[in-house]
C-alpha positions as CSV (number, residue, x, y, z in Angstrom):
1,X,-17.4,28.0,-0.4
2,X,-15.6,30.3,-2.4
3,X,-13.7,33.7,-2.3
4,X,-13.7,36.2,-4.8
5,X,-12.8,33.5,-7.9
6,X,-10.8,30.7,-5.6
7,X,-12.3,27.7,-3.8
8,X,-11.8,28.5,0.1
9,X,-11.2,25.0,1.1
10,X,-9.0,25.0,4.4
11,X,-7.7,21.0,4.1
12,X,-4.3,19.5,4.3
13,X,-5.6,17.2,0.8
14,X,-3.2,18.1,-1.5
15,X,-3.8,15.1,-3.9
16,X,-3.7,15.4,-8.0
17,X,-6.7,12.8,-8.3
18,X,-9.6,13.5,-5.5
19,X,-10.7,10.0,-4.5
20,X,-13.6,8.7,-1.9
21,X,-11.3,5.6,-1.5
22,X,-8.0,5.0,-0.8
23,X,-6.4,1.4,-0.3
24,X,-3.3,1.4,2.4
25,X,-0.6,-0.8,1.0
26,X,2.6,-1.2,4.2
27,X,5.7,-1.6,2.5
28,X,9.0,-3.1,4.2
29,X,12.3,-1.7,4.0
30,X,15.4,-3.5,5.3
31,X,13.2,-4.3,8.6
32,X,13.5,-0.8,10.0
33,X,11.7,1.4,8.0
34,X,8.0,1.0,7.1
35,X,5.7,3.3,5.3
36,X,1.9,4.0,4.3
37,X,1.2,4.0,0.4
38,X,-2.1,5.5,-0.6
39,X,-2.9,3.5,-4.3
40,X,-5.7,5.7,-5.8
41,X,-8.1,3.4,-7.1
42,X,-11.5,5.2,-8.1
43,X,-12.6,9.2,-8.3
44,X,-15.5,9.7,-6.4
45,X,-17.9,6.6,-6.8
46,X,-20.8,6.0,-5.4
47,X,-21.7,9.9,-4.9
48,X,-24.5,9.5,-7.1
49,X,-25.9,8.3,-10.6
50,X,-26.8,9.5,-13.4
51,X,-28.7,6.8,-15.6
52,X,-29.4,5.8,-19.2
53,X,-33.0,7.4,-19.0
54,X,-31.2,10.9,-18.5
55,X,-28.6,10.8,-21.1
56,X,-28.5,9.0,-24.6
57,X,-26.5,6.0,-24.3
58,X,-24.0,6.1,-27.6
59,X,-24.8,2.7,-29.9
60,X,-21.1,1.4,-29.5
61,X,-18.3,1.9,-27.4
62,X,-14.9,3.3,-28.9
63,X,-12.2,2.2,-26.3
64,X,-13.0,0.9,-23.1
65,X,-10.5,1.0,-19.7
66,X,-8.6,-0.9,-18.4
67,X,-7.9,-3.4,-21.5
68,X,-4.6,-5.3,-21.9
69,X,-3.3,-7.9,-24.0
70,X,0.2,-9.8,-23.9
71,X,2.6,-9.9,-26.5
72,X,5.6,-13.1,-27.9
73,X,7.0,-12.1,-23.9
74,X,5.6,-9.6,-21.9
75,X,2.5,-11.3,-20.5
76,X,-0.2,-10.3,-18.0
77,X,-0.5,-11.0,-14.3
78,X,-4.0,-10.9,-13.7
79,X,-6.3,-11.0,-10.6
80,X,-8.9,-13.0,-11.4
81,X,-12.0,-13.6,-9.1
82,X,-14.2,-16.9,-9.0
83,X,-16.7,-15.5,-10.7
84,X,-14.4,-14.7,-13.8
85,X,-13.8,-10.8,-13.0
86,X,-10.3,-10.1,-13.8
87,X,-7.9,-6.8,-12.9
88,X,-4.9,-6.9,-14.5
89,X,-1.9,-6.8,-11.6
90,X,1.6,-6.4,-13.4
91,X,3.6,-8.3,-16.0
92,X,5.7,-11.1,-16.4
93,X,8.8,-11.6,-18.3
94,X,8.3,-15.2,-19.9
95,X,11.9,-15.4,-21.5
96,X,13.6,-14.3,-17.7
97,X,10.8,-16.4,-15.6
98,X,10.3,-13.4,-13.5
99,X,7.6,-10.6,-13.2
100,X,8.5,-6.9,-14.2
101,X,7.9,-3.3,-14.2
102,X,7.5,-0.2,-15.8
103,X,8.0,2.2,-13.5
104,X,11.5,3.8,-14.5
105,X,13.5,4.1,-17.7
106,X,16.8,2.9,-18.3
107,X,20.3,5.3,-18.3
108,X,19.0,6.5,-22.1
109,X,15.6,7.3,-21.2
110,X,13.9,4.0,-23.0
111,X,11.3,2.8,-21.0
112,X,11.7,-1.3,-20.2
113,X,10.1,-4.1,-17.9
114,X,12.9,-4.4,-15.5
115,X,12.8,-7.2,-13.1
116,X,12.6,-7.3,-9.4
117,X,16.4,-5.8,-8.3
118,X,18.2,-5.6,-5.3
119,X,19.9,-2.6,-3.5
120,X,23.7,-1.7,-4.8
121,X,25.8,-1.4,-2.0
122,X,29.8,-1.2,-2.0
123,X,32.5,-2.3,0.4
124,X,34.7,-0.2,0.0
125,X,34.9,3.6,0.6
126,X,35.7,5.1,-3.0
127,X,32.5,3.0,-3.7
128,X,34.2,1.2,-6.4
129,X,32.9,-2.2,-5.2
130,X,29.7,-3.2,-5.9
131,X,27.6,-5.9,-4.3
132,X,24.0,-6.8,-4.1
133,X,22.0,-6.2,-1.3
134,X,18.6,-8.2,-0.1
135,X,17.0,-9.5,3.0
136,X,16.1,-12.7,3.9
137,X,12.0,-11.9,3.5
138,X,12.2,-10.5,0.4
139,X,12.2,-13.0,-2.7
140,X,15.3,-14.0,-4.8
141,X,16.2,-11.9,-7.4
142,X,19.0,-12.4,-10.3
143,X,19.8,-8.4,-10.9
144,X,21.2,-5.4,-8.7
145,X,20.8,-1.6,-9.8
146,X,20.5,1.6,-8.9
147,X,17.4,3.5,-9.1
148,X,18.2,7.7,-9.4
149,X,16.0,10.4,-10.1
150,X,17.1,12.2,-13.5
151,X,15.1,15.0,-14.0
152,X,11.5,14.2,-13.9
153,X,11.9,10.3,-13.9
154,X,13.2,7.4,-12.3
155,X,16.1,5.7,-14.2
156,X,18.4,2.4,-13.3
157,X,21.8,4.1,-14.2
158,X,23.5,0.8,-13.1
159,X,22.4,-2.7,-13.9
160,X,24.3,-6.0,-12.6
161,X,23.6,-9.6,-12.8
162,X,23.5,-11.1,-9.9
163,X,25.7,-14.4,-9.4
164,X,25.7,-16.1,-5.7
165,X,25.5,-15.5,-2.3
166,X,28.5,-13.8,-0.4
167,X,29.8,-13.5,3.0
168,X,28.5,-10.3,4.9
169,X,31.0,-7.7,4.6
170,X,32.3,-5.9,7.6
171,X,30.7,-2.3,6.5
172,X,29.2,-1.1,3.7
173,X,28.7,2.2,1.6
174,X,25.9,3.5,-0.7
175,X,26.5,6.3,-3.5
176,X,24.5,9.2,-3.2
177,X,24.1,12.4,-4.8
178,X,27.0,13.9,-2.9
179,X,29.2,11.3,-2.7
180,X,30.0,7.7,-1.3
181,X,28.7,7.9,1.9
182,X,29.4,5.5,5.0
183,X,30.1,3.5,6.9
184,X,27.2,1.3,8.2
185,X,27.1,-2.5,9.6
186,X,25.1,-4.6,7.7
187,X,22.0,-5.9,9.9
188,X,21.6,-9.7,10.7
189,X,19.1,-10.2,8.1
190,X,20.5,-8.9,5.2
191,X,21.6,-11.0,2.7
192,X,24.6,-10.2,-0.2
193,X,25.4,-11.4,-3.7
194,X,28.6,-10.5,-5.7
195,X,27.7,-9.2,-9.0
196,X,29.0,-9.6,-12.7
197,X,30.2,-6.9,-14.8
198,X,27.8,-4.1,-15.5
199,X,25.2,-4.9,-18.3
200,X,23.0,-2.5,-20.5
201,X,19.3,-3.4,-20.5
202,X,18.7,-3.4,-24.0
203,X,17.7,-6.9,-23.6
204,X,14.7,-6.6,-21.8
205,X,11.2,-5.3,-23.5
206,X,10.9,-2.0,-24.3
207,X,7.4,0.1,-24.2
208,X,6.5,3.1,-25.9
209,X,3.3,5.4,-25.0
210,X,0.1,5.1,-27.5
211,X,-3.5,6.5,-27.5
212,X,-6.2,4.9,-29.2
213,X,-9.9,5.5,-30.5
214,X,-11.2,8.0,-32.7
215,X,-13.5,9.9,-30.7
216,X,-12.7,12.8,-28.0
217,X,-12.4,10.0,-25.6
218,X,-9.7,8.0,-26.3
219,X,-7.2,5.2,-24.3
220,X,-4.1,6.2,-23.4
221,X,-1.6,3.3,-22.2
222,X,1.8,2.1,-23.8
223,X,2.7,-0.7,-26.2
224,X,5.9,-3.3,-25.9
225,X,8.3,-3.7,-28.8
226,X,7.2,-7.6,-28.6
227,X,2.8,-6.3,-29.3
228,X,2.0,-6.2,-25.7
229,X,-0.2,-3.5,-24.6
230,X,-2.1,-1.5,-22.0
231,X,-4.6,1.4,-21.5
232,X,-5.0,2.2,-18.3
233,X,-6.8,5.5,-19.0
234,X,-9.1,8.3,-20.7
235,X,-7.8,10.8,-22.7
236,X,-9.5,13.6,-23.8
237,X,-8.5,14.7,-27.1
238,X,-10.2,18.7,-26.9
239,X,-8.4,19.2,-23.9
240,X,-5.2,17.5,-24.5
241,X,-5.4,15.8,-21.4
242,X,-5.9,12.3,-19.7
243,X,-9.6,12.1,-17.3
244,X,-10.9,10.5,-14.9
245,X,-14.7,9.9,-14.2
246,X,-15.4,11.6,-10.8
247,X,-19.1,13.4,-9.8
248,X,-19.4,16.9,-11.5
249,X,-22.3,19.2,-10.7
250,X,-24.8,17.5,-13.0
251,X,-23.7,14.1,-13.3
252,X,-20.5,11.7,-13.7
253,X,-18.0,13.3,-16.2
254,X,-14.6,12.8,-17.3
255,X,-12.7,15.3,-15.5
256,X,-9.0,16.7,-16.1
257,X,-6.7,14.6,-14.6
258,X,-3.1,15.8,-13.5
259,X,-4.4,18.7,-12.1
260,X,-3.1,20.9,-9.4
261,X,-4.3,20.8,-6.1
262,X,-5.7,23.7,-3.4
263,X,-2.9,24.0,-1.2
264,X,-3.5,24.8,2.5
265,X,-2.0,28.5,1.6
266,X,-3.1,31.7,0.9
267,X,-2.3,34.8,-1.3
268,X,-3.7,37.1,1.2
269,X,-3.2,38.3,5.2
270,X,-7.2,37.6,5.4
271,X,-6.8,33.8,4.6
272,X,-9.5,34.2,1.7
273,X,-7.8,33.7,-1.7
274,X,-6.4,29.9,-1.6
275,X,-3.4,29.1,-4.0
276,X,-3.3,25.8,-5.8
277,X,-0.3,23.3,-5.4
278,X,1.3,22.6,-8.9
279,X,4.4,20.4,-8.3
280,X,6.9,22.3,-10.0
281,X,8.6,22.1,-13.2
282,X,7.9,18.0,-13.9
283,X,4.0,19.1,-13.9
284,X,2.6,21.2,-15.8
285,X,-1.6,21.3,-14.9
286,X,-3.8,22.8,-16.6
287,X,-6.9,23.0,-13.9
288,X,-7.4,23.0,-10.1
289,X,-9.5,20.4,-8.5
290,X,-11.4,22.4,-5.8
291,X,-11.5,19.0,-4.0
292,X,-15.2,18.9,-2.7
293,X,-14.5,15.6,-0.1
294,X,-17.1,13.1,-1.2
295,X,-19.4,15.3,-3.3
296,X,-19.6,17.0,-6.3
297,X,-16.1,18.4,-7.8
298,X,-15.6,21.6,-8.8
299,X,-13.0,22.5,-11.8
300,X,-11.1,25.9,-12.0
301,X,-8.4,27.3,-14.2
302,X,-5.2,27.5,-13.3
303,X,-3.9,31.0,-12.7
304,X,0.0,33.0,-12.8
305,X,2.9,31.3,-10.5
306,X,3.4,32.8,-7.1
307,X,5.8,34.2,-5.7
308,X,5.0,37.2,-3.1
309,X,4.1,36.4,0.5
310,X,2.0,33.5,1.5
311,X,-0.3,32.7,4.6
312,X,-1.7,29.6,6.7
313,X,-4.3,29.4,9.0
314,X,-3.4,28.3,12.4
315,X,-6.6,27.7,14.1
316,X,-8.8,31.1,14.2
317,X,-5.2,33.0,12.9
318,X,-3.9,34.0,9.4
319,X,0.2,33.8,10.0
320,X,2.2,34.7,7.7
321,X,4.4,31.7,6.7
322,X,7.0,30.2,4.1
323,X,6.8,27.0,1.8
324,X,9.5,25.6,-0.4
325,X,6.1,24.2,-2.6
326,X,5.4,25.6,-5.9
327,X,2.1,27.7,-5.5
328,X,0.5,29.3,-8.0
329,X,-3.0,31.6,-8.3
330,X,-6.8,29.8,-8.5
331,X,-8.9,31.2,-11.4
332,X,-12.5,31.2,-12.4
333,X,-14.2,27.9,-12.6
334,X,-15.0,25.9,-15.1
335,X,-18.1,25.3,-16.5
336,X,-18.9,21.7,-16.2
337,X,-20.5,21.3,-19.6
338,X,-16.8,21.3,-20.8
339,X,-16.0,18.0,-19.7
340,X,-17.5,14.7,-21.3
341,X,-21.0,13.6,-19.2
342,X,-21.7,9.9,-19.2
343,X,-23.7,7.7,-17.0
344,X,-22.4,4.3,-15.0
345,X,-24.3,1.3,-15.5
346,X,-24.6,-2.0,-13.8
347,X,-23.5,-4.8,-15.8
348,X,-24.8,-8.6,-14.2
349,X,-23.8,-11.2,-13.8
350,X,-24.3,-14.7,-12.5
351,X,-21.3,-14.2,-10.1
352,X,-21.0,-12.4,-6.7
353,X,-19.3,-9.3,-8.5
354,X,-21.2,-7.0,-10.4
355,X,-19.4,-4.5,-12.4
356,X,-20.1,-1.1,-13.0
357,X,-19.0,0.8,-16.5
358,X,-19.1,4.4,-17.0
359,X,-20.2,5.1,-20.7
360,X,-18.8,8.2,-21.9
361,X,-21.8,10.3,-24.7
362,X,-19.2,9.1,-27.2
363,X,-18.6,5.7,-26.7
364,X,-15.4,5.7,-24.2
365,X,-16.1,3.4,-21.5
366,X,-14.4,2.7,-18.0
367,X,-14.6,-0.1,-15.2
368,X,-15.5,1.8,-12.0
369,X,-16.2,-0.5,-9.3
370,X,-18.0,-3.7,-8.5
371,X,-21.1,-4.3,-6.4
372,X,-20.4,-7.0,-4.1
373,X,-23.8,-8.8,-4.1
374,X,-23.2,-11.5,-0.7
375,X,-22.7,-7.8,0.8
376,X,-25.8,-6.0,0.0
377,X,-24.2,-4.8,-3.2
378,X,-21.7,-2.6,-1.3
379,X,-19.1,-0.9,-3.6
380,X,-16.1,-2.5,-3.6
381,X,-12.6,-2.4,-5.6
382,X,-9.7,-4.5,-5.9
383,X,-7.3,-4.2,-2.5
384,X,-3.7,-5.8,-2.3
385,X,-0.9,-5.4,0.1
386,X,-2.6,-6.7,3.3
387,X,-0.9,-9.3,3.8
388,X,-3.9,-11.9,3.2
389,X,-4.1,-11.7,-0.9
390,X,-6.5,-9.3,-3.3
391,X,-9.6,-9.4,-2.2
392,X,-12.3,-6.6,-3.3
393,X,-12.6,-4.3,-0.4
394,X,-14.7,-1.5,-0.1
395,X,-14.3,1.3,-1.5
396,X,-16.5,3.7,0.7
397,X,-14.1,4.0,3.6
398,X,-12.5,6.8,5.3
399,X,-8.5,6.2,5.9
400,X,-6.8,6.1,9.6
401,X,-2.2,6.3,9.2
402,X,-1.7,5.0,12.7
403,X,-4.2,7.7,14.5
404,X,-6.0,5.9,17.3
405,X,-8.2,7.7,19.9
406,X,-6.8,6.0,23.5
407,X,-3.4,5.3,24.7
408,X,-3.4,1.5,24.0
409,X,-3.3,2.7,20.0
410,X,-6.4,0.3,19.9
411,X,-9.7,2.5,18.9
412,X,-8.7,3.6,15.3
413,X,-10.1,7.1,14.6
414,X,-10.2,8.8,11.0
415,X,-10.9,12.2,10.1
416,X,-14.5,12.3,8.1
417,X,-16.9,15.3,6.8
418,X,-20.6,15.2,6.9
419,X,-21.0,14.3,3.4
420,X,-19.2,11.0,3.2
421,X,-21.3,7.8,4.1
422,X,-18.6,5.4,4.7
423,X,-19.0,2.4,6.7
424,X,-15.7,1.1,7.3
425,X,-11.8,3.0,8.4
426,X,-9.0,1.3,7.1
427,X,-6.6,1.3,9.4
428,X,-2.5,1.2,8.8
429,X,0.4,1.8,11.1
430,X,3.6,-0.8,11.3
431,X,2.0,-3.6,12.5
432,X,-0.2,-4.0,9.3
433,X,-3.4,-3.0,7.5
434,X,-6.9,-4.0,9.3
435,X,-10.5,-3.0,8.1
436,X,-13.1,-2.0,11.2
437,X,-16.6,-1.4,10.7
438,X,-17.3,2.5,12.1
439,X,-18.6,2.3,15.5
440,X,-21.5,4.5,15.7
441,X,-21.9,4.7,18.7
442,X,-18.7,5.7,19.8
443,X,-18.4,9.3,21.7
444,X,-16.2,11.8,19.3
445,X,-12.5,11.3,20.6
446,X,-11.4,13.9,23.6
447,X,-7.0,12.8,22.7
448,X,-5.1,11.7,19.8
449,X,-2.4,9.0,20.1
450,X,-0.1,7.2,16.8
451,X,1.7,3.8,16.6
452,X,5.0,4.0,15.3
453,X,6.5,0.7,16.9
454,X,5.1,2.7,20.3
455,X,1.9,4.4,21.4
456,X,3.0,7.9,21.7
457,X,0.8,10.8,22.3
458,X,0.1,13.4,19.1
459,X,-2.1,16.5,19.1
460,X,-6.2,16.2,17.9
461,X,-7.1,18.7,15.5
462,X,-10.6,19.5,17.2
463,X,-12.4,21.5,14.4
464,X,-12.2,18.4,12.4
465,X,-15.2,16.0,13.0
466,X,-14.0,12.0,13.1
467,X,-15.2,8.7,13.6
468,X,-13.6,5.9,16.0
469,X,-13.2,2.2,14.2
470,X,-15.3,-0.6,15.8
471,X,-15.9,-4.5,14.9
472,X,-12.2,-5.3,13.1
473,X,-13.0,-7.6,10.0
474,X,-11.5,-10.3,8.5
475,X,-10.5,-10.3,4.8
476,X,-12.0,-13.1,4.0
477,X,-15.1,-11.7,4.3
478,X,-14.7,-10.0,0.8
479,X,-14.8,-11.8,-2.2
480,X,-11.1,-13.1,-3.3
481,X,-9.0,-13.3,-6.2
482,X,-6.0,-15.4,-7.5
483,X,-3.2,-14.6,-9.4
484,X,-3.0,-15.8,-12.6
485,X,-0.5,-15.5,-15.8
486,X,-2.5,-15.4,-18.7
């Protein structure tokens, strides 16, 4: 549905990469605090296929994602299946004996495999000294740090070796933004080291971004200062911009990813001219996913920043309202012939997994999904952080954070739209990640409870339509995987 020249999409899906599937990963913090991660795995699979007998399949392929290789230290954890499929899970730091990761930069903005690190705390209230802080379920680590936000990345501005265990202190402080702030009592399972003198990282692999190929399609990954590398995504050189395959209007094309999102406000008192979500000065979009739920997407332009008065719908009411969220306009859309077309394809095997590429018309490739064939070829993707190992789960399934339709917190319910198929809710809250089969059977839900360490009652959204969760299954009913240094 659209208004004038923006996509009237009333939806509280304010993502930057529309999905079918997300995979619920429950993450522990200091045995208090727990949280739902949505991993984005795959854009919109399974919506339909466009095959080789529509579109000329190019003779070779240029660059194909995900690829890695490991370098003289840096080398790959991998996921690999009994049937020989592999997913590449992390790295591992062969000269430290640890595994690492790239997801922050050091204080001079050099991006580094930094191992595993525990909290910095201090003892004192000036927060002049340090000690390291873990828990007794988490696994031993030899460094400390402090992870800030500088600008639009995540840097360790302080980096200590850890040396041995220490008494538990009496209080401790942490330093914030504003200041050393505290005092707290340590908990009962928290565990402390004393720490050496501060150290630079320069001694741990560095990593610098690269793209590859030579077509419009080309990988886009980083490369280690010791030859290790990975491409992890499309890039499409006309547009400037990485891509991800997700259903267009004629086919599966490799649309702009990065893009803003349609926020769930308005420009006008009518509630009829939607405004798109940008993220604020760290992003810097291009396009507007419309964000068509399980069916064809729909790319527009991205219009003038916003900054008059916004609206919301509340039920059947446009109110006017504020937001702290950097809006801006929703232009024309674009036509989809300006994105690359390309067709998936079944690849088989003699195994139980049976992957599925997407070939790009000039020669970029991409690993979509597999087809589970022991579960009449169901769709399926790799799923971690359920507490039972990587297994591939599947990826047509709707997504339940702690909703549940009766006041036990037992019937899971998730929020669907008529054109998803899914078979299965995952469901997460703080007792852990479970997968149900979608009862269908089950009479639309009248109340709305959520598990957060208690059933407590929460408010149902009844224009939404939703389905209740059924059968629970057990993981090992999908195919699983081991992990593997290679």
């Amino acid at each position: 549905m659209v208004a004038t020249t923006a996509p009237l999409i009333q939806s509280s899906y304010q993502h930057t990469a529309r999905t079918t599937f997300v995979i619920l990963e429950v993450v522990g913090t200091l045995d208090t605090l727990w949280c739902a991660r949505a991993m984005v795995l795959v854009a919109c699979l399974g919506c339909g296929r466009l095959e080789f007998d529509e579109l000329d399949e190019p003779d070779d392929v240029d660059v194909m994602v995900p690829s890695w290789g490991g370098g003289t230290r840096l080398r790959p954890r991998v996921y690999v299946f009994p049937d020989g499929q592999r997913s590449l899970e992390g790295w591992y730091d062969s000269e430290l004996a640890t595994p690492c990761f790239l997801d922050a930069l050091d204080a001079d903005g050099v991006r580094r495999c930094f191992p595993r690190a525990m909290d910095l705390v201090f003892t004192d209230a000036a927060c002049t000294l340090p000690v390291g802080l873990t828990t007794d379920t988490l696994p031993a680590t030899a460094w400390a740090g402090k992870k800030e936000v500088i600008g639009c990345d995540f840097r360790w501005t302080r980096w200590y070796p850890a040396l041995a265990p220490v008494a538990a202190p009496q209080q401790i402080y942490v330093l914030g933004s504003t200041g050393c702030a505290g005092p707290t009592a340590p908990m009962a399972s928290h565990v402390f080291y004393t720490l050496g003198p501060a150290a630079a990282p320069t001694g741990l692999v560095s990593v610098s971004d690269t793209v590859r190929g030579t077509r419009r399609l080309r990988a886009e990954g980083w490369q280690a200062d010791d030859g290790a590398f990975s491409l992890a995504t499309l890039h499409d050189a006309a547009l400037g911009t990485q891509c991800q395959v997700a259903e267009s209007a004629d086919g599966l094309r490799c649309l702009p990813a990065g893009s803003a999102g349609v926020s769930v406000y308005f420009s006008d008192p009518a509630c009829t001219r939607s405004l798109a979500i940008t993220g604020g000065g760290c992003f810097a979009p291009r396009y507007v996913w419309g964000y068509e739920r399980c069916s064809a997407q729909r790319i527009y332009e991205l219009g003038a920043p916003h900054s008059g008065a916004i609206y919301a719908q509340n039920g059947a009411v446009c109110e006017l309202t504020s937001s702290t969220a950097a809006l801006a306009a929703i232009g024309p859309e674009v036509d989809a012939s300006t994105f690359v077309l390309g067709a998936s394809r079944e690849e088989p095997t003699a195994g139980r997994l049976v992957p599925v590429h997407w070939h790009g018309s000039d020669g970029g490739q991409v690993l979509l999904n597999w087809l589970d064939t022991a579960r009449d070829s169901e769709s399926c993707v790799l799923g971690t952080g359920f507490g039972s190992g990587a297994h591939c789960t599947p990826s047509e399934a709707l997504v339940s954070i702690a909703d549940y339709a009766d006041a036990s917190c037992v019937v899971p319910i998730a929020e669907n739209e008529p054109a998803c198929q899914a078979r299965y809710i995952y469901v997460s809250d703080s007792r852990g990640v479970s997968v149900h089969e979608i009862d269908t059977t089950a009479s639309a839900p009248t109340t709305r409870f959520q598990y957060f360490g208690s059933c407590m009652p929460a408010t149902l959204d009844t224009s939404k339509s939703y389905e209740s969760g059924g059968v629970v299954l057990s993981f090992s009913d999908f195919e699983a995987a081991v992990e593997v240094i290679e």
